[in-house]
C-alpha positions as CSV (number, residue, x, y, z in Angstrom):
1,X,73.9,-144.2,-48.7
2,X,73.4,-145.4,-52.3
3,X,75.9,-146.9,-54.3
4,X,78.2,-144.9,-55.9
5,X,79.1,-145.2,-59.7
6,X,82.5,-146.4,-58.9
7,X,81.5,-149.1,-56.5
8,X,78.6,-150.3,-58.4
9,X,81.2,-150.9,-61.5
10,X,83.7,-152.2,-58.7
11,X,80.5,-155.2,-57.9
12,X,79.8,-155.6,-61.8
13,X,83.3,-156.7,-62.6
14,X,84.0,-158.5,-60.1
15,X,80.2,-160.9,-60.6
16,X,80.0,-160.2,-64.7
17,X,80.4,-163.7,-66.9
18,X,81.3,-161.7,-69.8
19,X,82.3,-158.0,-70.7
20,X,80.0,-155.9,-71.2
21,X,77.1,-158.0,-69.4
22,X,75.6,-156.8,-66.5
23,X,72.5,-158.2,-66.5
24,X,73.2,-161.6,-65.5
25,X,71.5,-162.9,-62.2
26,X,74.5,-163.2,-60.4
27,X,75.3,-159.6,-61.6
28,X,72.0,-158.4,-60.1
29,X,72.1,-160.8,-57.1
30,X,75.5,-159.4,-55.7
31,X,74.1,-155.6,-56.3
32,X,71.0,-156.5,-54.2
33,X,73.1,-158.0,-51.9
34,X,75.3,-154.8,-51.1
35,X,72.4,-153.0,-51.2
36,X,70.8,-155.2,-48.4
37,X,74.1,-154.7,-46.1
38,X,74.0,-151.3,-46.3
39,X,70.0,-151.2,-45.5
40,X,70.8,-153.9,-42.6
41,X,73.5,-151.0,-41.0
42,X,71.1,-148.2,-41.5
43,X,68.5,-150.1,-39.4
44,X,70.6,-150.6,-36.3
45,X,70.4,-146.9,-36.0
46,X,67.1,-146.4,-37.6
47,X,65.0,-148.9,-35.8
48,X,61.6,-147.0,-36.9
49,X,62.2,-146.3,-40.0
50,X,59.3,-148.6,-41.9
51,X,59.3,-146.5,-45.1
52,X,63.0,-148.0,-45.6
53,X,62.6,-151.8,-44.1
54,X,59.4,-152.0,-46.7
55,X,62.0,-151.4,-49.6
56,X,64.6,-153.9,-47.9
57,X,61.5,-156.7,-48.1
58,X,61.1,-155.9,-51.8
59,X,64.8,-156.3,-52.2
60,X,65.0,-159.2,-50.2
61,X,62.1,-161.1,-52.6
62,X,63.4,-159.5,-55.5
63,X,66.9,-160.8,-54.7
64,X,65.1,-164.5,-53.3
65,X,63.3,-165.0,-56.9
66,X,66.5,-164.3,-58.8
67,X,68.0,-167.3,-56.7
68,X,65.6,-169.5,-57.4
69,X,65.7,-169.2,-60.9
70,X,69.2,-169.4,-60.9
71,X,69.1,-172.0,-58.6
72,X,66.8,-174.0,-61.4
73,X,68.7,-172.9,-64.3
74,X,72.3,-173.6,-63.2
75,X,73.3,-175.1,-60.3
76,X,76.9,-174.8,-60.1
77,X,76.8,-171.2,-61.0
78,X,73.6,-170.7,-58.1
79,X,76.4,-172.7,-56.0
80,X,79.3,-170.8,-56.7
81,X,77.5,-167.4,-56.6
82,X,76.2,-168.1,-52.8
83,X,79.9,-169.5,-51.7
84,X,81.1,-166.5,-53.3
85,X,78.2,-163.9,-51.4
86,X,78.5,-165.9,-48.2
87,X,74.6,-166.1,-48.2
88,X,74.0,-169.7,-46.9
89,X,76.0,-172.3,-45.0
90,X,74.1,-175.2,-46.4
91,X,77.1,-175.7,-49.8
């Protein structure tokens, strides 16, 4: 249910601001953000599974803090990046 290598490099180029880079925020914030879908689908069969929806909270704060920061940094690219995820309605 991880990511394989090929779709993780499929989410880096289409999020990277430069070659090469991947550690960018909107780089990690679209990785965390796959990550969460997948987690999301695992729980609608998985509805106990606690071990798992503890590491989806520390993605989902992980993932929250890299948008704020972003968010404070940059708008416009915090803008564009969320238009682009579909995360909020709000822009």
């Amino acid at each position: 249910m991880a990511l394989t290598p090929a779709q993780k490099a499929d989410i880096v180029a289409q999020f990277q601001r430069g070659k090469n880079e991947t550690g960018s925020p909107e780089v990690q914030v679209s990785l965390m953000t796959h990550r969460i879908k997948q987690l999301t689908e695992h729980f609608k069969a998985n509805k106990n599974d606690v071990h798992s929806r503890r590491g989806l909270q520390s993605i989902v704060n992980r993932r929250r803090k890299l948008l704020k920061y972003l968010k404070g940094s940059d708008q416009s690219r915090y803008v564009s990046l969320i238009q682009r995820l579909g995360l909020r309605d709000s822009y």
